[in-house]
C-alpha positions in Angstrom: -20.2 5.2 -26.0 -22.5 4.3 -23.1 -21.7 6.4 -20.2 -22.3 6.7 -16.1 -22.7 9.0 -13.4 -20.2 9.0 -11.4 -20.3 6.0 -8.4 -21.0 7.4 -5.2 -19.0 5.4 -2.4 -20.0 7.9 0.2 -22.3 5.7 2.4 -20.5 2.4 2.3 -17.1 4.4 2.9 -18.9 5.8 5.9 -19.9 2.4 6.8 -16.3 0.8 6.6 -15.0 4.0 9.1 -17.7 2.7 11.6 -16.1 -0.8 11.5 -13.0 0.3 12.1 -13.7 2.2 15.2 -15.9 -0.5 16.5 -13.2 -2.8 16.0 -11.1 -0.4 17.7 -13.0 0.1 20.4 -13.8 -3.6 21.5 -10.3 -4.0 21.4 -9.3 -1.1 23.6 -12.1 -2.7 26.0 -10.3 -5.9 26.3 -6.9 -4.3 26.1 -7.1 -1.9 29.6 -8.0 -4.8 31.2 -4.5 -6.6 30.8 -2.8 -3.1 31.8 -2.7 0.7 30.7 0.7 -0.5 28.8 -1.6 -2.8 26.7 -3.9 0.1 26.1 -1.5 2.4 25.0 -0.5 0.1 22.7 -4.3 -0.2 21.0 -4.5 3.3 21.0 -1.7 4.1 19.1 -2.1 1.1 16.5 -5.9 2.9 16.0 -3.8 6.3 15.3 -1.5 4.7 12.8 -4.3 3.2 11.3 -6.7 6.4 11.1 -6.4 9.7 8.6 -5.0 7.0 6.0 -6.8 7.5 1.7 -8.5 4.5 2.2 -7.4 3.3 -1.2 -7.9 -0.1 -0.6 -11.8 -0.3 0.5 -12.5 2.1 -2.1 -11.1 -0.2 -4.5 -13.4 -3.0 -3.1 -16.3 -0.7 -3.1 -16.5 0.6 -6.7 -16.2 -3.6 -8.0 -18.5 -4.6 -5.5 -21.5 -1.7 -5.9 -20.8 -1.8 -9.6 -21.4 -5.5 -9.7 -24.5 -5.0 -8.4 -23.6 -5.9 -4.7 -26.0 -4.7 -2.1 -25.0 -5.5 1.4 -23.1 -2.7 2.2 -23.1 -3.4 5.7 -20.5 -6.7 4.7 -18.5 -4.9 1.8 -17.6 -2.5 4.5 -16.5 -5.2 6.8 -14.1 -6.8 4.1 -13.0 -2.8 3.2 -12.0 -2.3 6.5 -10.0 -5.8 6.7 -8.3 -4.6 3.9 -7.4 -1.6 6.0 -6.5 -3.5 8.7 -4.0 -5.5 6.5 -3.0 -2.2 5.0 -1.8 -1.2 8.3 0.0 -4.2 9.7 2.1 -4.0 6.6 3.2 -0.8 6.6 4.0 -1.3 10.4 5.8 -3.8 9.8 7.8 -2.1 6.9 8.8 0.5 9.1 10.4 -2.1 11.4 12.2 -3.6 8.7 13.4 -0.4 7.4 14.1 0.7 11.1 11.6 3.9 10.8 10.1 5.8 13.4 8.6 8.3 11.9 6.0 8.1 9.1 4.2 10.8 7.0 6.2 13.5 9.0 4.8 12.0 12.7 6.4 9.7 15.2 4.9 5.9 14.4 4.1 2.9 16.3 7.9 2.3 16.9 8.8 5.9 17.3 6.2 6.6 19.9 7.2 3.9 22.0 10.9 4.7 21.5 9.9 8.2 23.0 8.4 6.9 25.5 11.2 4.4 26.5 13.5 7.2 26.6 11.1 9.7 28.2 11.6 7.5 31.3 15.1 7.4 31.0 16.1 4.0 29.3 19.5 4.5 27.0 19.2 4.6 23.5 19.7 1.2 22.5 17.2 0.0 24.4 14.7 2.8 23.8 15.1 1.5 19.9 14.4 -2.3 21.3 11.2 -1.1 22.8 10.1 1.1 19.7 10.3 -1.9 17.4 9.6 -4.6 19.4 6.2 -2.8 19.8 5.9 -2.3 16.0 5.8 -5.9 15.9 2.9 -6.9 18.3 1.5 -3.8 16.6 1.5 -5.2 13.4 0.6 -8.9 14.1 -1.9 -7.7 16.2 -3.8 -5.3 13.1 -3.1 -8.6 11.0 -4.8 -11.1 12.9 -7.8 -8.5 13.3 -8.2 -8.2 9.5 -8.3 -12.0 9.2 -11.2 -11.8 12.5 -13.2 -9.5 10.4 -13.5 -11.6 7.8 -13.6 -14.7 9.9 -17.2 -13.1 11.2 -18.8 -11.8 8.0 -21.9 -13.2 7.7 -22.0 -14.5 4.0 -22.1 -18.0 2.4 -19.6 -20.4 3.6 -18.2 -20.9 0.4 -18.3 -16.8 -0.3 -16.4 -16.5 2.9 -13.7 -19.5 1.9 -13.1 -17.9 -1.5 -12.4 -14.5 0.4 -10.3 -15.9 3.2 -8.2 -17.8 -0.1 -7.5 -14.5 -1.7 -7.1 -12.5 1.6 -4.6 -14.8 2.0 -2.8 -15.1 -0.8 -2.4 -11.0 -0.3 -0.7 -11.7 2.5 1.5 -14.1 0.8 2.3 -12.1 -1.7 3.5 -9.3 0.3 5.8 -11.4 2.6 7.4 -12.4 -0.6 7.9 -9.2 -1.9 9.1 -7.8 1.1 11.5 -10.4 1.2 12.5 -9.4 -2.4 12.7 -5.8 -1.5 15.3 -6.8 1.6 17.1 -8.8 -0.3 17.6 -6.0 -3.2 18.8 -3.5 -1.0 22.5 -5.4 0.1 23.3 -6.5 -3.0 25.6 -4.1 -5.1 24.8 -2.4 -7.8 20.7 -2.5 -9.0 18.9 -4.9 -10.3 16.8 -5.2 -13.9 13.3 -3.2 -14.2 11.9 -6.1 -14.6 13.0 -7.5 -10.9 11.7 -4.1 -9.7 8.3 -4.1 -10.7 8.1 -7.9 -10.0 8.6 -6.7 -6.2 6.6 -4.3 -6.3 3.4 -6.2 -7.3 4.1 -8.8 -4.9 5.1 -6.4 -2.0 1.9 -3.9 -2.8 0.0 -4.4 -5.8 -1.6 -7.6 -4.8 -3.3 -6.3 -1.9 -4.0 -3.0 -2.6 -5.8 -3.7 -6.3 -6.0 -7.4 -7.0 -7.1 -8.5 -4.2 -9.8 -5.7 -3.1 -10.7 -6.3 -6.8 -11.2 -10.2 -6.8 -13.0 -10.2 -3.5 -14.9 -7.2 -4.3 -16.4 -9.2 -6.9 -16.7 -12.5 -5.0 -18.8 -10.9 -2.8 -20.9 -9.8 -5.2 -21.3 -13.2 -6.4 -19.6 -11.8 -9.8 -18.7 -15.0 -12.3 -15.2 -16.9 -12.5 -14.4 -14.8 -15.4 -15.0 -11.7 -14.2 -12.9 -12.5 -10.9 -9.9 -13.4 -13.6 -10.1 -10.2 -15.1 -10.5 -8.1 -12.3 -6.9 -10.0 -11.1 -5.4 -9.1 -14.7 -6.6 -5.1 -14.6 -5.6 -5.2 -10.6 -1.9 -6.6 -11.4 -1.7 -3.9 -14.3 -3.1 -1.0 -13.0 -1.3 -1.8 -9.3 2.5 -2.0 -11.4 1.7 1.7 -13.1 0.5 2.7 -9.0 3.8 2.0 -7.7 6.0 3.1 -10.7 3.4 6.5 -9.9 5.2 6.1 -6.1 8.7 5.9 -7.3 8.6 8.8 -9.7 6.8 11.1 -6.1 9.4 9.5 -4.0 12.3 11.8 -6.3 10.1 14.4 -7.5 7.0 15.3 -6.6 6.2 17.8 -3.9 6.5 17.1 -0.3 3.6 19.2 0.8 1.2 16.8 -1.8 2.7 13.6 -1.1 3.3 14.1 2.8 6.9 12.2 2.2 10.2 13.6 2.4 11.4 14.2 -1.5 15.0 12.8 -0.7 14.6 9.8 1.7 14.2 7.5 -1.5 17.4 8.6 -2.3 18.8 9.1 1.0 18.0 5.1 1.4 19.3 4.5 -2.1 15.8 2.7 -2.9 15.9 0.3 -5.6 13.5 2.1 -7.8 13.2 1.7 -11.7 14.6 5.0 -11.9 17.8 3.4 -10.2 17.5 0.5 -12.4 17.1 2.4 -15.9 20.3 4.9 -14.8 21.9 1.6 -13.6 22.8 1.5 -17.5 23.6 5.5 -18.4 26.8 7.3 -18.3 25.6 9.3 -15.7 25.6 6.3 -13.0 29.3 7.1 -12.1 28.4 10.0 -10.7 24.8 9.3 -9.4 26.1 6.0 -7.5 28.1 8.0 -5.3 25.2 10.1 -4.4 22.1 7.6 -3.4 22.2 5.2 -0.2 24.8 8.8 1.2 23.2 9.2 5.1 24.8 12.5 4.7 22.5 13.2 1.3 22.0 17.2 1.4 19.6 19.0 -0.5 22.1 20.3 -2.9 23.1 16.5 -3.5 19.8 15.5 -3.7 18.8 18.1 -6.3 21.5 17.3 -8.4 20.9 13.0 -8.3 17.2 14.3 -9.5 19.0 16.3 -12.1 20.8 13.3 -13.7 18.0 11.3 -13.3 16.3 13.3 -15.9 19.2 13.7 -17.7 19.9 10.0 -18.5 16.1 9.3 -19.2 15.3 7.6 -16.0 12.5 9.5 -15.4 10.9 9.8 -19.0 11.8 5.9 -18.9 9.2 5.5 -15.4 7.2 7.8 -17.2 6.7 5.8 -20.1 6.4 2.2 -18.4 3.6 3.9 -16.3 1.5 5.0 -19.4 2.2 1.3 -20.8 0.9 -0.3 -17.5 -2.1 1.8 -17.3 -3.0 1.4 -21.6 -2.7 -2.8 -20.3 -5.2 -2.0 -17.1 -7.5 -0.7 -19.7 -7.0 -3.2 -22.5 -8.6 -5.2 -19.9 -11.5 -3.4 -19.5 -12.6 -4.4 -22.5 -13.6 -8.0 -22.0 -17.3 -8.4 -22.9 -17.6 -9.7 -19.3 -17.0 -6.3 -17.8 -20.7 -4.4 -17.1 -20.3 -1.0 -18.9 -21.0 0.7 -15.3 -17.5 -1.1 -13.9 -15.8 -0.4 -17.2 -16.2 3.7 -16.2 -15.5 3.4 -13.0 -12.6 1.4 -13.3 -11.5 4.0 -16.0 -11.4 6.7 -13.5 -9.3 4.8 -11.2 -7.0 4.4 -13.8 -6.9 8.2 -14.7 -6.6 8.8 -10.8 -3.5 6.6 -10.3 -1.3 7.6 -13.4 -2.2 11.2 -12.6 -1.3 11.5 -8.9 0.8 14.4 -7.6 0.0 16.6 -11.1 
């Protein structure tokens, strides 16, 4: 079998961190001339967005480079869109989910909350201010994403092909959201395979399709290829956030940098919940998830029946499945053996997080 040395991202990584603070930085500019408010604002949003795996331009990166792209200088620039869009959805998420904290810190909402109350505004309104400020956030790191695109300097139809999947991302991930909202007030959960259709929509799509697809567009990659790249994306995406679910119960706070009992302190419709949805042991583990009052002890014994009524062999399993698909795809002749490997690695990294 034909193989490769490993793809070194290093340089156009570099380059997509240099977009990001110029972006930053122009913006700030503008920004403190409307009002330090405005500014703070700017800064903050260019926090939330720093320190992050940069999943998504890596993802770009390794189809474009391996596709025998070579303007790094515009890869980066659609990497660090994808960032950009990255952020303003998980901003956004914490609005809808009312968080203020992420990843152990104080987010967008959360730091203007404290600063609300820090000057003595009550409670309620301190909250209005947090997430009312998570939302300009947001729209504001989602309308830059589109501007970086909007300014690459490729062939127009290179550039309308992009903006069509960029947007489609976004569409997708509205939907899902929608789904995900939805799911959480009705009673009961719903089948796995309503779970992992929200979960592709809500995150898959822009974080492997998409970076995938336009990787290869840029590259100037055939119609084929593009397809495929979609297929493997949706695939190996759906295994990624199965991967999530399983951390979100049981993997180790200080790898994952999440709390290992919000999931179940929010009674997230997981397809762990789903799967134990249909076990004996639901009786019991229904009174436990969604419980604000969730203590350790409760939550170490909801993770107990969860592997006790196969839930969490069951993710296991629908993970390895996923992840055999994303490489089934791999296989199409139209594939160059160097994106094949590389592709291949991704799929090892994402099944074997948090081990």
């Amino acid at each position: 079998m034909e193989t490769h040395p490993p793809l070194d991202l290093s340089a156009g990584e570099d380059q997509v961190e240099v977009v990001l603070q110029q972006f930053f930085e122009q913006a700030k500019d503008r920004a403190a001339k409307l009002g330090p408010a405005y500014l703070s604002l700017w800064q903050t949003l260019e926090n939330s967005a720093a320190g992050g795996k940069r999943v998504r331009p890596r993802i770009l990166l390794t189809s474009y480079l391996t596709l025998g792209g070579t303007d790094r200088g515009a890869a980066a620039r659609v990497g660090a869109a994808f960032e950009l869009l990255h952020t303003a959805l998980i901003v956004h998420d914490d609005v809808i989910d009312l968080d203020f904290t992420r990843r152990g810190q104080a987010n967008v909402a959360g730091v203007f909350r404290g600063l609300a109350a820090a000057a003595g505004v009550e409670e309620r309104a301190a909250r209005h201010r947090g997430l009312s400020a998570g939302v300009i956030a947001g729209d504001l790191a989602l309308t830059g994403a589109f501007r970086l695109l909007d300014r690459l300097e490729v062939d127009t139809e290179v550039r309308l092909r992009l903006a069509d999947i960029f947007d489609e991302a976004v569409f997708a991930s509205a939907g899902g959201e929608l789904i995900d909202v939805d799911l959480s007030f009705q009673p009961g959960a719903p089948p796995v395979d309503e779970i992992l259709q929200m979960e592709r929509l809500k995150t898959a799509v822009y974080s492997f399709e998409a970076p995938l697809q336009a990787g290869a567009v840029l590259a100037e990659a055939s119609n084929d290829v593009v397809d495929v790249l979609g297929l493997y994306g949706r695939d190996i995406g759906i295994a990624y956030q199965v991967v999530d679910d399983l951390l979100g119960v049981f993997g180790a706070e200080s790898a994952t940098g999440k709390s290992s009992f919000s999931d179940l302190r929010e009674g997230k419709r997981t397809v762990l919940v789903s799967y134990a949805a249909g076990t004996p042991q639901w009786a019991e583990l229904s009174e436990l998830l969604g419980s604000p009052a969730l203590t350790a002890r409760d939550a170490a014994r909801a993770r107990e029946l969860l592997v006790t009524c196969g839930a969490r062999d069951y993710a296991r399993g629908l993970v390895l499945d996923y992840a055999q698909r994303a490489r089934l795809h791999l296989q199409y002749p139209a594939i160059p053996p160097a994106l094949r490997t590389a592709l291949s690695a991704v799929t090892d990294r994402a099944v074997n997080r948090g081990r």
